[in-house]
C-alpha positions as CSV (number, residue, x, y, z in Angstrom):
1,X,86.6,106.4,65.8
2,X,88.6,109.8,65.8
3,X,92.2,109.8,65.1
4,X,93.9,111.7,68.3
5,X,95.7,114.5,67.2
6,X,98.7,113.2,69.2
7,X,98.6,110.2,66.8
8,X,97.8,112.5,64.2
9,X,101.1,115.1,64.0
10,X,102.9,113.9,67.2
11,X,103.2,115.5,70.1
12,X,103.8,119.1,70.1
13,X,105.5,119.2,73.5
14,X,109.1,119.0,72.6
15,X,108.6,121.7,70.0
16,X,106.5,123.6,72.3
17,X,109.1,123.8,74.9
18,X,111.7,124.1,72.8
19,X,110.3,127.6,71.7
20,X,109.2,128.7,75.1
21,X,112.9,128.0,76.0
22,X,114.0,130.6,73.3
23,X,111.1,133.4,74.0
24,X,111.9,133.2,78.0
25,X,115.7,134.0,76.7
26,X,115.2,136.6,74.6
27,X,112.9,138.2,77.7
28,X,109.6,137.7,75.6
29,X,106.8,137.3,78.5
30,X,104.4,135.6,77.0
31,X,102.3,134.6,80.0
32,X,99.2,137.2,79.3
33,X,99.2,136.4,75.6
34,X,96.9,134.1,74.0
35,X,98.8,131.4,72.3
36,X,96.1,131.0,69.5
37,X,97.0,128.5,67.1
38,X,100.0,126.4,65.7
39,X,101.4,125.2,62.2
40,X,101.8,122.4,61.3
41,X,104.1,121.9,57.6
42,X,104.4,118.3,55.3
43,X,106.3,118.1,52.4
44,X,103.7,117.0,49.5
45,X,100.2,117.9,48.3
46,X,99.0,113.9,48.6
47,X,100.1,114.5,52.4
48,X,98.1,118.0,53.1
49,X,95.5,116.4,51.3
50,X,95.9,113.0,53.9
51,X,95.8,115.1,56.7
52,X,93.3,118.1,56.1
53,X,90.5,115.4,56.4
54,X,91.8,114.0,59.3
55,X,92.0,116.8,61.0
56,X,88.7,118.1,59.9
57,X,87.3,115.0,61.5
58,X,88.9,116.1,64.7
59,X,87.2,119.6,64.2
60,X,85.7,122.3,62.0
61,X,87.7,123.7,59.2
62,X,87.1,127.2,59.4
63,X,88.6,127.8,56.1
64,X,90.7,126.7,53.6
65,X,92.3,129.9,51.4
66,X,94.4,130.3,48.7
67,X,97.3,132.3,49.7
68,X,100.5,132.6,48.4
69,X,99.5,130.1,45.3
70,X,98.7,127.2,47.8
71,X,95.9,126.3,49.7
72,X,95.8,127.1,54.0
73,X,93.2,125.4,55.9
74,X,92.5,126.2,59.3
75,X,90.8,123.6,61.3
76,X,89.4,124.3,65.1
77,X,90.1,121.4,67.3
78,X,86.7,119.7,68.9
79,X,89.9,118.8,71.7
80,X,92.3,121.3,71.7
81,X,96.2,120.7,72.1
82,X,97.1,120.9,75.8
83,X,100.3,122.6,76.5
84,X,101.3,123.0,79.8
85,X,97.9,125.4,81.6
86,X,97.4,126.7,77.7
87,X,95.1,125.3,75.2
88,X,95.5,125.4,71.4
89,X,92.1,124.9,69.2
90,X,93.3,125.8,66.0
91,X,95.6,124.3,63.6
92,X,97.1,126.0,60.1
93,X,97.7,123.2,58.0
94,X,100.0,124.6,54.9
95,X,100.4,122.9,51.9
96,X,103.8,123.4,50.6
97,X,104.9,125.5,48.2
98,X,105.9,124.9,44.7
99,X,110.0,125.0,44.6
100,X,110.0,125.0,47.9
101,X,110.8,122.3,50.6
102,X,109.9,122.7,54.4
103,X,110.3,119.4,56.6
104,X,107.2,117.8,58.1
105,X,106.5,119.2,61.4
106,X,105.8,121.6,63.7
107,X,106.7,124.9,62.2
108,X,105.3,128.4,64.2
109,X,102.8,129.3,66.9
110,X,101.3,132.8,66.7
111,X,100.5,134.9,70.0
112,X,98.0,137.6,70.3
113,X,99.7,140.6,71.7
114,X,97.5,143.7,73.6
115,X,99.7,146.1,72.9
116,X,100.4,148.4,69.5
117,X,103.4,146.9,67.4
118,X,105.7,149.5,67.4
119,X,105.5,149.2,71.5
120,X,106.0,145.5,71.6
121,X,109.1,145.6,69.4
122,X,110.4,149.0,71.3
123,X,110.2,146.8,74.2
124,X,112.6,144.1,72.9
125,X,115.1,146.2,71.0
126,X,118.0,143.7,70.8
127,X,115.6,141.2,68.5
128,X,115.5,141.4,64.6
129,X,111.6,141.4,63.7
130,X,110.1,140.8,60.7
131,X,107.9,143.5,59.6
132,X,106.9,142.8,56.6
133,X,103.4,141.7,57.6
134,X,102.3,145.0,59.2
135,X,101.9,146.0,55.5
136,X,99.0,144.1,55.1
137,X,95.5,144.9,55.2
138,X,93.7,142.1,57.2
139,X,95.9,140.4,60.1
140,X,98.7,142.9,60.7
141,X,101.8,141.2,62.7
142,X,105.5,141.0,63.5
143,X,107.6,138.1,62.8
144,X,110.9,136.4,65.1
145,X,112.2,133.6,63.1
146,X,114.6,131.3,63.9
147,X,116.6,128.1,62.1
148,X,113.7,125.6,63.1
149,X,110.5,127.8,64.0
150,X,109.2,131.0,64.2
151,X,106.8,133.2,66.6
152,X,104.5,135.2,65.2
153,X,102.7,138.1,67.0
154,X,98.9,139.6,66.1
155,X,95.9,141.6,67.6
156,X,93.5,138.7,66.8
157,X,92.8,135.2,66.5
158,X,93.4,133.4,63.5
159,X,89.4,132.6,63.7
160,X,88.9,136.0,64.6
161,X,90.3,136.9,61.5
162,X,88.5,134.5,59.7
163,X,84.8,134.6,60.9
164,X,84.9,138.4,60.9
165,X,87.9,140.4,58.8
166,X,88.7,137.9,55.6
């Protein structure tokens, strides 16, 4: 039998809300935007390893890249993450980093936005983006990032990306 994913990485609700708390005070409407996947970090390679399969068994890994000197995999749910009236299919699974620690957990959703970049942050001047990303060739983006979390924005899916730009 399938592992939940609830069982799996706990529940993503209190990060979830937590989050939507902090883009409904900065005045970020999210409500049109598709909320299209969420990250999910672990501390070692055994545990990235532990949990790729299980969630592959829960889905279809659409990839699994190196970037950044580690490998990402990207698994679509089969049962997607129900958050409030959204659904999430897709999970980035990191592995860490060599030198660096991040705490298991939840770590960043990622929206897709309709709107050019330069328009979206014009329209939320008093926020410190992170551009860094909009130098990149495939996958283009802006970045808020907080203590715990961060918010990524894009003009497609992760799997989007994936099936058709990589």
């Amino acid at each position: 039998m399938k592992e939940n994913i609830t069982k799996l990485l706990g529940d993503a609700t209190s990060f979830l809300d937590h989050l939507f708390q902090y883009l409904a005070q900065k005045k970020i409407n999210v409500a049109t935007y598709e909320l299209d996947h969420i990250c999910y970090r672990v501390e070692t390679e055994e545990r990235y390893q532990v949990l790729k399969k299980a969630l592959t068994n829960l889905g279809e890994l659409l990839t699994e890249s190196k970037i950044g000197g580690r490998s990402i995999a990207s698994i679509k749910l089969a049962q997607p993450i129900i958050y409030k009236n959204r659904e999430i299919e897709v999970v980035e699974l990191p592995a860490p980093k060599k030198g660096s620690f991040y705490k298991e957990g939840f770590e960043h959703v990622e929206f897709v936005i309709d709107m050019p970049f330069e328009e979206f942050m014009a329209a939320h001047p008093q926020l410190n983006f992170i551009t860094k990303d909009l130098k990149k060739s495939v996958n283009q983006g802006v970045t808020l990032k907080e203590t715990d979390f961060s918010v990524k924005f894009h003009h497609h899916t992760l799997e989007y990306v994936i099936r058709y730009l990589d």
